[in-house]
C-alpha positions as CSV (number, residue, x, y, z in Angstrom):
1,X,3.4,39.7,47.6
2,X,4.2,36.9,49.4
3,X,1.2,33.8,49.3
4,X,1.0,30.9,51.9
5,X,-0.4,27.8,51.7
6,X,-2.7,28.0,54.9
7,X,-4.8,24.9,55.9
8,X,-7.4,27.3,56.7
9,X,-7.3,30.6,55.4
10,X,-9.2,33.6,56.5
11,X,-9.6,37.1,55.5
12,X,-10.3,39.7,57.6
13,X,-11.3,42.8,55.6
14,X,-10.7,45.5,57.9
15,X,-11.3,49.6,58.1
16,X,-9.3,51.7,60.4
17,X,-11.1,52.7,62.8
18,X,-9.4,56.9,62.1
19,X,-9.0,57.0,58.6
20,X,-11.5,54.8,57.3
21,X,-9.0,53.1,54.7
22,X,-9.9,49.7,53.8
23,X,-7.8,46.4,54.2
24,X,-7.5,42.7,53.7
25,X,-5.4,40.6,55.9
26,X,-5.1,37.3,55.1
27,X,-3.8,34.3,57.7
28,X,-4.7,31.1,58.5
29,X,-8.0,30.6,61.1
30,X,-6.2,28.1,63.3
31,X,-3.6,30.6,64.2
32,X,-5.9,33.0,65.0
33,X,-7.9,31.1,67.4
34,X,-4.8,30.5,69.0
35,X,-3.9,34.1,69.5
36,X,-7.7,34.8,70.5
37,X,-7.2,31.6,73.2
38,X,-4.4,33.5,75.1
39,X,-1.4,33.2,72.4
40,X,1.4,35.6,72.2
41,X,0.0,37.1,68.8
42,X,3.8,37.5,67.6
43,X,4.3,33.6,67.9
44,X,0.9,32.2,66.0
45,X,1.2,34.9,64.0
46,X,4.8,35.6,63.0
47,X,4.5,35.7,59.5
48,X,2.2,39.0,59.2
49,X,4.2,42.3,59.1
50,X,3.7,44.0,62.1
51,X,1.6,46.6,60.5
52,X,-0.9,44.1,59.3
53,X,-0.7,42.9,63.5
54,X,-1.4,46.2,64.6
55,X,-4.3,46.5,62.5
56,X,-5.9,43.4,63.5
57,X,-5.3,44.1,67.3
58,X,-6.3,47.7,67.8
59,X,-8.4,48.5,64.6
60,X,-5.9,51.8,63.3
61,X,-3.8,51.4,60.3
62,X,0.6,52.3,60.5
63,X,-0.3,55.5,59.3
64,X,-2.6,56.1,61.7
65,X,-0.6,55.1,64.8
66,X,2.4,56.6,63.5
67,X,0.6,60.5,63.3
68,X,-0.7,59.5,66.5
69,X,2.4,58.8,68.3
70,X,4.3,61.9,66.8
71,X,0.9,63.9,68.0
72,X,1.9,63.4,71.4
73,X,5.2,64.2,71.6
């Protein structure tokens, strides 16, 4: 696991909103507040994988999406 020195970490412990599974994502507040202030949430947050992005933005975990998508197909 990677760790960063944040100025201001946060952790967002999150539960997908279809399977219930529980996660932390940790990243630092001052990036989110840019994101949530009209950011591009790839640039403030480039360092998150993009499962831990998809998470924060609409709530359903990779697994999740991923049966989802192949669902409706």
């Amino acid at each position: 696991m990677v760790r960063w020195n944040f100025k201001h970490p946060v952790t967002f412990n999150i539960d997908c909103k279809v399977c219930g599974r529980h996660r932390q994502i940790t990243c630092d507040l001052d990036d989110v507040e840019s994101w949530k202030n009209g950011a591009f949430v790839k640039d403030c947050l480039n360092y998150l994988h993009s499962d831990q992005v998809e998470l924060l933005v609409t709530g359903t975990c990779s697994d999740c999406l991923n049966d989802t998508l192949a669902n409706d197909h």
